[in-house]
C-alpha positions as CSV (number, residue, x, y, z in Angstrom):
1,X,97.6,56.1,96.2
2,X,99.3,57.6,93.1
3,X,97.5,59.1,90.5
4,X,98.0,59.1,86.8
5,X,96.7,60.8,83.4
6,X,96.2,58.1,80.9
7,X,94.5,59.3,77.8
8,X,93.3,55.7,76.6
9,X,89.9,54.0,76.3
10,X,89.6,52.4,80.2
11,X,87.4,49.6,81.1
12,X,87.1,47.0,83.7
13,X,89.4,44.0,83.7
14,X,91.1,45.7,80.4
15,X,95.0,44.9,80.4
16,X,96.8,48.2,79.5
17,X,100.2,49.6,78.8
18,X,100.8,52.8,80.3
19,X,101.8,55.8,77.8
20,X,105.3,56.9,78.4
21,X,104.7,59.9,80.7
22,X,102.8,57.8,83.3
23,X,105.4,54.4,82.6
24,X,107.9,56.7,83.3
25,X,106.7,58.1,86.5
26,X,105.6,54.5,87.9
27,X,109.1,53.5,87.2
28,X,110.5,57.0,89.1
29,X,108.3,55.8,92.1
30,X,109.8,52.5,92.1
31,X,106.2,50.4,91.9
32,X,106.2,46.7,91.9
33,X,103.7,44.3,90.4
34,X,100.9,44.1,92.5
35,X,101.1,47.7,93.9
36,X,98.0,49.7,93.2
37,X,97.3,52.9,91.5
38,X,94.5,55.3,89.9
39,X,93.9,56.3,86.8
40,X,92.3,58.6,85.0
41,X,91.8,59.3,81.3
42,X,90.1,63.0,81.3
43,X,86.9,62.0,80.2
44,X,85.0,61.6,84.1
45,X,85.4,59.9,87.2
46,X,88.7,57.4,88.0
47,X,89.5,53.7,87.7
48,X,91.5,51.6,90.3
49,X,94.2,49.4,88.3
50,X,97.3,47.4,89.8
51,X,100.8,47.3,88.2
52,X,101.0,43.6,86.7
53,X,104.4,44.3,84.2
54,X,107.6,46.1,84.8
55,X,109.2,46.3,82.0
56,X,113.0,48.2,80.9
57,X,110.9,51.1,79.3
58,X,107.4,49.6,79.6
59,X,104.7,49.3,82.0
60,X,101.7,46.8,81.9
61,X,98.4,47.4,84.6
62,X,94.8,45.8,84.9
63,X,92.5,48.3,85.0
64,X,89.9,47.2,88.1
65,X,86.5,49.4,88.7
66,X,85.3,52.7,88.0
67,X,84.1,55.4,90.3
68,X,82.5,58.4,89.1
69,X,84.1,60.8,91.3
70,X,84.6,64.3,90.3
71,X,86.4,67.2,91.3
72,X,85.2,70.0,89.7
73,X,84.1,73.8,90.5
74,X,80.7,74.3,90.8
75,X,81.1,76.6,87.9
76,X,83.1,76.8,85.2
77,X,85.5,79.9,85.3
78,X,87.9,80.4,82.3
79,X,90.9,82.5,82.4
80,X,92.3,84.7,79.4
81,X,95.5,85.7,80.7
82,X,98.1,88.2,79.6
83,X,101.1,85.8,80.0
84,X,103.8,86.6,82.8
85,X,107.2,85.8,82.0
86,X,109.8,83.2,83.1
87,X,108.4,80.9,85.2
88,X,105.6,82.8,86.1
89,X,102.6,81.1,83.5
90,X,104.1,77.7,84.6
91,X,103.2,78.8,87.8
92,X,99.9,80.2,87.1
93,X,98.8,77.1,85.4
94,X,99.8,75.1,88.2
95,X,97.7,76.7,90.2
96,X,94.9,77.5,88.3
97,X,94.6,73.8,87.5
98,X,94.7,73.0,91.2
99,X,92.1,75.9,91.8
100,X,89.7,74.6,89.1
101,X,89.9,76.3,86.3
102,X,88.1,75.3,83.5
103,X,90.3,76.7,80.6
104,X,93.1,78.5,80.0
105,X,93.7,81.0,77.1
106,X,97.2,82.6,76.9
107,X,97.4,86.1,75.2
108,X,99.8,88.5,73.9
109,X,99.1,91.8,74.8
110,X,101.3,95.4,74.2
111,X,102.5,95.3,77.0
112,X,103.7,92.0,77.4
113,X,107.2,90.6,77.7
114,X,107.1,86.8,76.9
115,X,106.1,87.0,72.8
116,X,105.6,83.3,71.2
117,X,104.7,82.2,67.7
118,X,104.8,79.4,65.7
119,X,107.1,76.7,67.4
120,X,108.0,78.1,70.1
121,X,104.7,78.9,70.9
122,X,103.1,75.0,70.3
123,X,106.4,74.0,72.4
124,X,105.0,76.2,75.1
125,X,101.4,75.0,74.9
126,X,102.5,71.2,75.4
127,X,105.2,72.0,77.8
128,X,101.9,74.1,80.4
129,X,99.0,71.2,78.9
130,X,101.8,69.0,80.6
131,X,102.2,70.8,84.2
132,X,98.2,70.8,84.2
133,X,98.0,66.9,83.8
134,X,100.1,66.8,86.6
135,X,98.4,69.0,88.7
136,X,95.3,67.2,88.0
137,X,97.4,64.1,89.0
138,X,98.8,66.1,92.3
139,X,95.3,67.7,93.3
140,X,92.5,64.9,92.4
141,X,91.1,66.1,89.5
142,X,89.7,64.2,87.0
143,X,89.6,66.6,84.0
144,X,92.2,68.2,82.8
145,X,91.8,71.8,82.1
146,X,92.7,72.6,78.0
147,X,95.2,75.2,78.0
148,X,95.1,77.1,74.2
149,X,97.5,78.0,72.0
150,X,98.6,81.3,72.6
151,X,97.3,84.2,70.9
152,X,97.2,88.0,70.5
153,X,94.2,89.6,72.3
154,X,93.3,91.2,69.5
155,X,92.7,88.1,68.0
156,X,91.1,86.5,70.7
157,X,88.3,89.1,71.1
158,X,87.5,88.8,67.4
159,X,86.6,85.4,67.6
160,X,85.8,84.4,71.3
161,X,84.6,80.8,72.1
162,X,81.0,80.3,71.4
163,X,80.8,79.7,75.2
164,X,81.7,82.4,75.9
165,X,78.7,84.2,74.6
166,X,76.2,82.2,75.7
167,X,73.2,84.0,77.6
168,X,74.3,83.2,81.2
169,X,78.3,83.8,80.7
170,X,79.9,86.8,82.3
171,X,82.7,88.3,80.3
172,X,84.5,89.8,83.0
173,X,87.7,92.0,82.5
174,X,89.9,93.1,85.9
175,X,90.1,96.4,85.9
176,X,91.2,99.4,88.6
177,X,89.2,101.4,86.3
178,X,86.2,103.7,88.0
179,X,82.9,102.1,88.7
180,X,84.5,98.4,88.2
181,X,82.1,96.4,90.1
182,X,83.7,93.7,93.1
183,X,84.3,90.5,90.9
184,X,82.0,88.1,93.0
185,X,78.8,90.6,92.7
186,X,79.4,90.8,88.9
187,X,79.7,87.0,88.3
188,X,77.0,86.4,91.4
189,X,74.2,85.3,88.3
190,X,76.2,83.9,85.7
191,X,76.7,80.5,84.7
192,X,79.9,80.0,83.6
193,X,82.8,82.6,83.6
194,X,85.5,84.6,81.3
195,X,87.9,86.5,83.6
196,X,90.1,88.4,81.4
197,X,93.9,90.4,82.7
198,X,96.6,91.7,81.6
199,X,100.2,90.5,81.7
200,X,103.1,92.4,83.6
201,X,102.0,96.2,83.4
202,X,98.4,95.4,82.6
203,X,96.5,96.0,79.7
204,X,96.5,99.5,77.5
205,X,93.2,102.1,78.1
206,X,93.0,101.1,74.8
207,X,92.8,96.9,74.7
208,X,90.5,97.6,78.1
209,X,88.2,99.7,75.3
210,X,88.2,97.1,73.4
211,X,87.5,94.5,75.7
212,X,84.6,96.6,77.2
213,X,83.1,96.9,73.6
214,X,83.2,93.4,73.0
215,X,81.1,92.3,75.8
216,X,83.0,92.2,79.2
217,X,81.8,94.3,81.8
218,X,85.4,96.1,84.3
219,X,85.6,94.1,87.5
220,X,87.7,94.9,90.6
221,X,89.6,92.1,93.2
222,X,90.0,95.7,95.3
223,X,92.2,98.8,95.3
224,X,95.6,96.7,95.1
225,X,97.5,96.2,92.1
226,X,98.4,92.0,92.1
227,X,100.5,90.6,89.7
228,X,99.3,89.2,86.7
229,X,99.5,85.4,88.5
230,X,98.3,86.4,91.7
231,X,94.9,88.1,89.6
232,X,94.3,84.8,88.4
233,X,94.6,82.4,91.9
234,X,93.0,85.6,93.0
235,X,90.0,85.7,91.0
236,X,89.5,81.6,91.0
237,X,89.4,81.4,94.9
238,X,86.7,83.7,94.9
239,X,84.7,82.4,91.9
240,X,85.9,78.6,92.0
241,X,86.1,77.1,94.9
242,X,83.3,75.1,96.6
């Protein structure tokens, strides 16, 4: 049954139109009244609805029951990625929607190639927020992972989350440094989890420094060097997946 985001209040026997991004992709699929469908708006679980309206640029449904259904990773596992150029990150956040990730946190690091500020970089953030909703849609999930605005990773480490440095969190940075510890053993007691890497070419002895002196603790995924989007799907299929 197709699946669609709709960030609206949802409740039984509402009548609804669809926002644009989901009117638009009922219309693509060529839906007729009556045919049924799923939403979901972000904030838990799924409703059944029916299409009861198509319109020239609009699309009417009734919203039917709700099921609490979730999706989710047994943990929470965020990523704070050194973004890979082209169409790599679109990539990445494909799959580390589909994977489970909780959040995403783009960063700009020395050695990294794709460099975005002001409007280009909020263009960016809606355009990969955008290929998460529809992996959600794709993949079942029934929250959709936030992906931040991009920023440097020296800004980042100054002011973390606050959930990040909660008791149980593991701030964990990938590393081929000595005495990195295998990434499942070092996240086996925490809660949730920070996995931070590098983009194209890693990060710098000296942004690994100051990573380690902020908190995270070097992590290995083994003796190969992965690309910067394979770290990620890496690092979620052994922390995420249940």
């Amino acid at each position: 049954m197709p699946r669609f985001h709709c960030p609206l209040p949802l409740a039984a026997d509402a009548q609804l139109t669809l926002p644009p991004t989901a009117a638009r992709h009922v219309q693509v699929l060529r839906l007729q009244p009556g045919d049924a469908v799923t939403l979901f708006n972000g904030e838990g679980g799924e409703w059944s609805a029916t299409v009861t309206h198509m319109g020239r640029s609009d699309v009417q449904v009734q919203v039917g029951s709700h099921s609490a259904v979730e999706r989710e990773a047994a943990r929470a596992v965020h990523l704070v990625v050194g973004m890979p150029a082209n169409e790599r990150m679109d990539w990445l956040v494909e799959k580390a929607t589909e994977l489970g990730a909780a959040s995403i946190q783009p960063i700009a690091a020395a050695r990294s190639v794709l460099k975005l500020s002001g409007e280009r970089a909020a263009k960016r953030q809606q355009h990969w927020q955008a290929i998460a909703v529809a992996a959600c849609e794709q993949c079942g999930r029934n929250r959709v992972p936030s992906v931040h605005a991009p920023l440097s990773l020296a800004d980042w480490l100054r002011q973390p989350p606050a959930d990040a440095l909660a008791p149980d969190a593991a701030r964990l940075l990938l590393s081929l440094r000595s005495g990195s510890r295998p990434l499942r053993e070092a996240a086996a007691e925490a809660g949730a989890v920070w996995v931070l890497h590098g983009p194209e070419g890693g990060l710098t002895a000296q942004e690994e420094d100051a990573a380690l002196a902020q908190g995270f603790a070097p992590a290995s995924l083994g003796a190969r060097v992965l690309r910067a989007e394979t770290a990620s799907v890496a690092a979620l299929a052994l922390l995420g997946l249940a």
